[in-house]
C-alpha positions as CSV (number, residue, x, y, z in Angstrom):
1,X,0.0,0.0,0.0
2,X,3.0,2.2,1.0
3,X,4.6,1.6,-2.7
4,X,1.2,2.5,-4.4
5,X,0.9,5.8,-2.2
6,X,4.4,6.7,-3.2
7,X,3.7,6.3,-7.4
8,X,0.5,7.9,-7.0
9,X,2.4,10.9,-5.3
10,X,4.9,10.3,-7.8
11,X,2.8,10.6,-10.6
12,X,0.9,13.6,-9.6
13,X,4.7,15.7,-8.8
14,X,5.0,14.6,-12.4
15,X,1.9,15.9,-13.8
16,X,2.1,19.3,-11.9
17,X,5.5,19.6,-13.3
18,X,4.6,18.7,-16.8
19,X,1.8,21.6,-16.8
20,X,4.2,24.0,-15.6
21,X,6.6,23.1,-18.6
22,X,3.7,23.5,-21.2
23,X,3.1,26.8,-21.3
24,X,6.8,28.1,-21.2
25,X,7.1,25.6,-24.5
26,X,3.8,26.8,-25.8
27,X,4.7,30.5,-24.9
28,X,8.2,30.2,-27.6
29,X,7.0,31.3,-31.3
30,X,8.5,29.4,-34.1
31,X,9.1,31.2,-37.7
32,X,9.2,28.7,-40.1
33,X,11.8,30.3,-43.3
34,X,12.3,28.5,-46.6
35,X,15.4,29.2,-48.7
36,X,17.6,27.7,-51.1
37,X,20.9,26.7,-50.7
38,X,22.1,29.4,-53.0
39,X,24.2,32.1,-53.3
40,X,21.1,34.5,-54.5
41,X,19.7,33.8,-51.2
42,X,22.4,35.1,-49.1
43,X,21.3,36.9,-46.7
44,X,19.2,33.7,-45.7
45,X,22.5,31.7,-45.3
46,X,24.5,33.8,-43.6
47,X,21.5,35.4,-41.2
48,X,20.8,32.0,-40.3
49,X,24.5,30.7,-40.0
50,X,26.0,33.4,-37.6
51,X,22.8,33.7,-36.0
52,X,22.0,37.0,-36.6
53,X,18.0,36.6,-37.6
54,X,17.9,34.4,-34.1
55,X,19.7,37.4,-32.1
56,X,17.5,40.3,-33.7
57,X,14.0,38.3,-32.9
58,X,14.8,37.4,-29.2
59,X,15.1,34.7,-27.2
60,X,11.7,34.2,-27.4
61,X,11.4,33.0,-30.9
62,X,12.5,29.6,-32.4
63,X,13.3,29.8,-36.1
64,X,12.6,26.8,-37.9
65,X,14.6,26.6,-41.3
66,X,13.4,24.9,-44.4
67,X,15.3,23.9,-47.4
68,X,14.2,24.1,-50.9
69,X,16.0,23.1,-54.2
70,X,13.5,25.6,-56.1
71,X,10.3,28.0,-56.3
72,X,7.3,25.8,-57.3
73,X,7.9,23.0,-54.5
74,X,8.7,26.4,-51.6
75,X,5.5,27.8,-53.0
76,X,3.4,24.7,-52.2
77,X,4.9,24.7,-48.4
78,X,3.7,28.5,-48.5
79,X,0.0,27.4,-50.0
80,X,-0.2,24.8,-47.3
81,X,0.8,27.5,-44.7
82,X,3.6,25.2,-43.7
83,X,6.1,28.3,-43.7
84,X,6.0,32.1,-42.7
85,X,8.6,34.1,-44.8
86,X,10.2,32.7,-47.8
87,X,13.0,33.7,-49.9
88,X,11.9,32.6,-53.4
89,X,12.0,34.0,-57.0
90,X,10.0,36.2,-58.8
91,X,7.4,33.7,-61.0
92,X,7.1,31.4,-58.4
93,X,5.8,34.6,-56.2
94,X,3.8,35.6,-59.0
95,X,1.8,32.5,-59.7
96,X,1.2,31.8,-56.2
97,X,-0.1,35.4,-55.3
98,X,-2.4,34.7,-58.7
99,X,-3.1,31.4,-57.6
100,X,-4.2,32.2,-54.3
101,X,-6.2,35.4,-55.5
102,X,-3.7,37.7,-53.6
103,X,-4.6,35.9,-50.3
104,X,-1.6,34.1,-49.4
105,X,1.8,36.0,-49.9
106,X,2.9,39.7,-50.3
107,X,6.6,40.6,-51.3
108,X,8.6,41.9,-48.0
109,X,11.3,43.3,-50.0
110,X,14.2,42.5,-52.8
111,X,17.3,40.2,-52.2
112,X,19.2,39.8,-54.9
113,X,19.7,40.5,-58.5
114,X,21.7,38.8,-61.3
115,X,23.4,35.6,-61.4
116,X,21.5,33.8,-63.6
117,X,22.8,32.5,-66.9
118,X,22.8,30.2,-70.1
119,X,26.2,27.7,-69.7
120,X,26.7,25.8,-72.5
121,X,29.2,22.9,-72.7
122,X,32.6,23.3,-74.0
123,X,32.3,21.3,-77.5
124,X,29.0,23.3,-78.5
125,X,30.4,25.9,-80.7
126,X,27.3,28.4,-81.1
127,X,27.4,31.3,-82.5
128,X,23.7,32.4,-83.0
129,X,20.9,31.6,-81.3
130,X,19.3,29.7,-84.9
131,X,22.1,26.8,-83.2
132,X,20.1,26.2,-80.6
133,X,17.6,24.1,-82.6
134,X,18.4,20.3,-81.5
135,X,20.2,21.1,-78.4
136,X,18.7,19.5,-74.6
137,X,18.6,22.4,-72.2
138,X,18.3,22.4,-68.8
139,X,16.6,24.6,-66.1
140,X,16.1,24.4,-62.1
141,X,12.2,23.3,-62.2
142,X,9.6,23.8,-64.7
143,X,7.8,27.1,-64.3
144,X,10.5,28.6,-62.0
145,X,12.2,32.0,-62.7
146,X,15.2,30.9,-64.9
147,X,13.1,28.0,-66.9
148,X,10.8,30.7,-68.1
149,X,13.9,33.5,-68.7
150,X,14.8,30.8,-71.4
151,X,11.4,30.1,-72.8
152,X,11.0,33.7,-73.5
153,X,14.6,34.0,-74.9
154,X,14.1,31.3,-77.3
155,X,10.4,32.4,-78.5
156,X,11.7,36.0,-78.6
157,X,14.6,34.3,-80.9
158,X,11.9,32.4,-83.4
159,X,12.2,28.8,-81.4
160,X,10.2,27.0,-79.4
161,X,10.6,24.0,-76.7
162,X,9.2,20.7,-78.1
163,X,6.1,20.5,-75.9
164,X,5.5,23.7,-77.9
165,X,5.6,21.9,-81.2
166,X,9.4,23.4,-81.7
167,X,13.3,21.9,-81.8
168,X,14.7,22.4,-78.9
169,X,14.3,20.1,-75.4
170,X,14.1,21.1,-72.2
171,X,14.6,19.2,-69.0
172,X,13.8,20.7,-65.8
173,X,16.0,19.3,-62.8
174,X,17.3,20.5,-59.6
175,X,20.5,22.6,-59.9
176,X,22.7,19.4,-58.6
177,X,21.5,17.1,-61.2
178,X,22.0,20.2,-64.0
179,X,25.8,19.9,-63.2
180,X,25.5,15.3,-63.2
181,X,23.8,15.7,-66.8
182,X,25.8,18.4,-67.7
183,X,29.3,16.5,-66.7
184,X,27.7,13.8,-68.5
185,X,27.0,15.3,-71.8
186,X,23.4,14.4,-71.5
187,X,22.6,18.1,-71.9
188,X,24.0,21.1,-73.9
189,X,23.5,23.5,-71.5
190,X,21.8,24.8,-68.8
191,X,19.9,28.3,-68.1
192,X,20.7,28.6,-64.0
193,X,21.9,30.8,-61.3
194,X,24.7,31.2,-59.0
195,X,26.7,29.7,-57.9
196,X,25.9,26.5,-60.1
197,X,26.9,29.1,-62.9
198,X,30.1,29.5,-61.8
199,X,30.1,25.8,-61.1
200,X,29.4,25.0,-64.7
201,X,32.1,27.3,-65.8
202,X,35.0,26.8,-63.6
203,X,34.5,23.3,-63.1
204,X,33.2,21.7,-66.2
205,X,34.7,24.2,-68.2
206,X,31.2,25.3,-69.6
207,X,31.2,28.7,-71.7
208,X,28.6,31.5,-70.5
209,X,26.3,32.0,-74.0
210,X,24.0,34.6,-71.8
211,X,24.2,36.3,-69.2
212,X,20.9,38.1,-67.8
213,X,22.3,40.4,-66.6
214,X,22.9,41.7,-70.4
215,X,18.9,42.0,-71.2
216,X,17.9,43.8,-68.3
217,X,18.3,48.1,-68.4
218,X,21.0,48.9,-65.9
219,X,21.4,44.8,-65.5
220,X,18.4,45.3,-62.4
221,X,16.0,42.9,-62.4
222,X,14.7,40.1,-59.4
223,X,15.9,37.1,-58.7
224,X,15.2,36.7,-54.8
225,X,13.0,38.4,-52.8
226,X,11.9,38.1,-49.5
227,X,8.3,37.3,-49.3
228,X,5.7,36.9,-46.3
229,X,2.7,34.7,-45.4
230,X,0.0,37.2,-45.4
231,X,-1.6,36.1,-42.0
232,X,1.7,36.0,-40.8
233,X,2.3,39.5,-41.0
234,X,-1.2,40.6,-39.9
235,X,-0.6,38.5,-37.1
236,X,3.3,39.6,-36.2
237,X,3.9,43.1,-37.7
238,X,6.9,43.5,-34.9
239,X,8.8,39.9,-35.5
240,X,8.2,41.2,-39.5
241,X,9.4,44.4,-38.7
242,X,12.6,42.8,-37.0
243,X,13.3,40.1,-39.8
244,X,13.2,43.1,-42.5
245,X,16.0,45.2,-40.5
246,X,18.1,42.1,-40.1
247,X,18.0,41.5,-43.8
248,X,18.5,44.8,-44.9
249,X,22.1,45.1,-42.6
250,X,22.6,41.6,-43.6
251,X,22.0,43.2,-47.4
252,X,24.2,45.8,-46.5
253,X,26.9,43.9,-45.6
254,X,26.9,41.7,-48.5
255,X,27.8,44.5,-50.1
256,X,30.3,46.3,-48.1
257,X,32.1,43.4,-46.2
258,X,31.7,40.8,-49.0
259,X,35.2,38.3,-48.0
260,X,34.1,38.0,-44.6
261,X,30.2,36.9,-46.0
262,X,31.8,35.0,-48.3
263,X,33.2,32.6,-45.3
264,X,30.1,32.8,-43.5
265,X,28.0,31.4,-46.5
266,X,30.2,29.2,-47.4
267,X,30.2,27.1,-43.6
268,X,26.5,26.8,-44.8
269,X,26.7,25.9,-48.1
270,X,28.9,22.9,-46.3
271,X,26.3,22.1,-43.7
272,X,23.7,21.7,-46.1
273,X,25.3,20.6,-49.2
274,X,28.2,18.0,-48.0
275,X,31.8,19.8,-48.5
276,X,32.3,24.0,-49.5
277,X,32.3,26.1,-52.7
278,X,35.8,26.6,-53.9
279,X,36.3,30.1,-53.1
280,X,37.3,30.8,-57.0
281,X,33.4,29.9,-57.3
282,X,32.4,32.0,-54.6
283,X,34.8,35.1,-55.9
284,X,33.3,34.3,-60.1
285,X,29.4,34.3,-58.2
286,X,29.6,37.5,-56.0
287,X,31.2,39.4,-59.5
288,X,27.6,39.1,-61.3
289,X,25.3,39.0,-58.2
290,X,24.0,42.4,-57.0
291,X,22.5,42.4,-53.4
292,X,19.5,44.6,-52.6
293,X,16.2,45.4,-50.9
294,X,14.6,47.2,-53.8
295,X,11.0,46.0,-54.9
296,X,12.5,46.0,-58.9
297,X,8.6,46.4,-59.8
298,X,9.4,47.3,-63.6
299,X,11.1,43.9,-63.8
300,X,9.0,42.7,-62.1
301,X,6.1,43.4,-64.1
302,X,7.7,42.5,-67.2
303,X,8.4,38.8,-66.0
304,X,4.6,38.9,-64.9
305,X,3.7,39.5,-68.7
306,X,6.4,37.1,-69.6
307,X,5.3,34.0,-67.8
308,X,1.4,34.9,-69.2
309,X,3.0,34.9,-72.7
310,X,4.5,31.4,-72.1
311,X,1.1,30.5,-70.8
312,X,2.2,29.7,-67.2
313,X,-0.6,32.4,-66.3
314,X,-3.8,31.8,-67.0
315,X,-5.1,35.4,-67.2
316,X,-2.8,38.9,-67.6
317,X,-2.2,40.1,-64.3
318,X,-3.8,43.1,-63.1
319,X,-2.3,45.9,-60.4
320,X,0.1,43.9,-59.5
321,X,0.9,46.5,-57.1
322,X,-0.9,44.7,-54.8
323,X,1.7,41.8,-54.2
324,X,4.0,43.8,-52.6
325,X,3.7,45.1,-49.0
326,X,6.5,47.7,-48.5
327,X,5.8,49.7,-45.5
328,X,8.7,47.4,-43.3
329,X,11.4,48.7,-45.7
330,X,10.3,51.9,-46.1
331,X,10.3,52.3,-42.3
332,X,13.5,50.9,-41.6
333,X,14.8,53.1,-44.8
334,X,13.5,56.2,-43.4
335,X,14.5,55.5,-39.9
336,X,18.3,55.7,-41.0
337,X,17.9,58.4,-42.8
338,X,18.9,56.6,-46.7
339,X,17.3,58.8,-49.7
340,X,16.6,55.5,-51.3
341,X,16.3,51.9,-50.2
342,X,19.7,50.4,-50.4
């Protein structure tokens, strides 16, 4: 009788403690991120490396990370409110705020622009875009911002993919396997971003045919920004808040400290992707990437008409305005005093 008193008192200490637990666990907010492990989402990789995003929320908040090896499939995680702020391209953002009717997502601020690029393999000798006709190209993942950059290219060029009834293949596949077929000789080329450009080039001895940066005015134009789940901002305007200044120093010193973020997003390039970027890689990347928190609406809206062109929209989008939310970074902006956002 003695020994069932003591587990019943046992057992009750246990469940008193266990209440008292819950709520301190139940009181710590989680923000769930998506990113890619790529250079074009730095300030992802190096906030969350050194810890800077987890030191600028507060001990209080839990950041969960979430890795992604392209737009569409982060999208989905975003549409199945599986994640809160997502650093993603600009089609995948489109489509999804069409999608969703403009209910799900609004664009936080820019990231990055540049880095994206046509490779083509060493023995492919082209000269004009005509040569194209017969070659297999590759692209990250159907729909995303790169595979309709070279859709576009090669209809504005008189060509079309084969599903289109035209000459030349393409074969969507994560970035990795782009550099496996490409090794392989199983594709021509690929139309990517950094640093598997730099990749193609400096390790596979690919030759640049395009490089975006060249069709753009001024070479501006998106290819990460830093978008939010609408009910997550409604919901935490001051952990928003936070997360945008982080990312715009983190932005800021990108640009004016690159070498020492070079290290920093390299350790977690490592974690996630088995063994570091060459720093040759890292150096050839950083030369055609341009870090920044502007909106890069004109762009923007140009890749909006674009993807509706390729037929990846269903209708022409209208005010698209509306996707973007930029009161956090025209706060933060104003608060330092900048004439412009950085």
């Amino acid at each position: 009788m003695r020994k069932i008193k003591h587990l019943i008192l046992s057992l009750f200490l246990l469940f008193q403690l266990s209440s008292v637990v819950r709520p301190v666990q139940a009181g710590k907010l989680k923000v769930r991120v998506g990113y890619f492990p790529n250079i074009t989402h730095a300030q992802a990789l190096v906030g969350m490396g050194n810890g800077y995003f987890v030191a600028q929320l507060g001990s209080n908040v839990e950041i969960e990370p979430y890795l992604f090896n392209a737009g569409p499939s982060a999208m989905e995680a975003l549409l199945a409110k599986r994640l809160d702020l997502v650093y993603v391209g600009p089609n995948p953002a489109l489509n999804t705020h069409l999608r969703s009717k403009g209910r799900v997502l609004r664009i936080l601020a820019g990231a990055c622009s540049g880095g994206s690029a046509l490779v083509l393999r060493p023995d492919r000798q082209v000269r004009r875009v005509a040569e194209f006709s017969g070659m297999k190209l590759g692209t990250p993942q159907l729909g995303n911002t790169q595979d309709v950059a070279l859709r576009y290219y090669l209809r504005k060029n008189n060509l079309l993919s084969k599903e289109e009834g035209g000459t030349v293949a393409i074969f969507p596949a994560g970035n990795s396997n782009l550099l496996l077929l490409f090794k392989r000789g199983e594709i021509d080329g690929a139309w990517t971003v950094e640093p598997w450009v730099s990749r193609l080039v400096l390790e596979e001895e690919g030759e640049i045919f395009i490089n975006e940066n060249d069709l753009w005015p001024q070479g501006i134009y998106p290819t990460t920004y830093l978008v939010g789940a609408i009910g997550f901002i409604k919901n935490h305007p001051e952990l928003v808040r936070k997360w945008v200044k982080a990312h715009l120093d983190l932005t800021l010193r990108l640009r004016d400290h690159p070498e020492e973020c070079m290290a920093e997003l390299n350790r977690e390039m490592e974690k996630w992707m088995g063994k570091p970027l060459s720093m040759k890689v890292l150096e050839s990347a950083f030369s055609r990437l341009y870090f920044t928190c502007r909106p890069m609406e004109e762009p923007f809206a140009a890749m909006a008409e674009r993807a509706y062109s390729l037929g990846f929209l269903q209708e022409r989008p209208a005010n698209l305005s509306a996707i973007f939310e930029p009161a956090f970074i025209e706060a933060e902006v104003k608060e330092r005093g900048y004439a412009e956002i950085p």
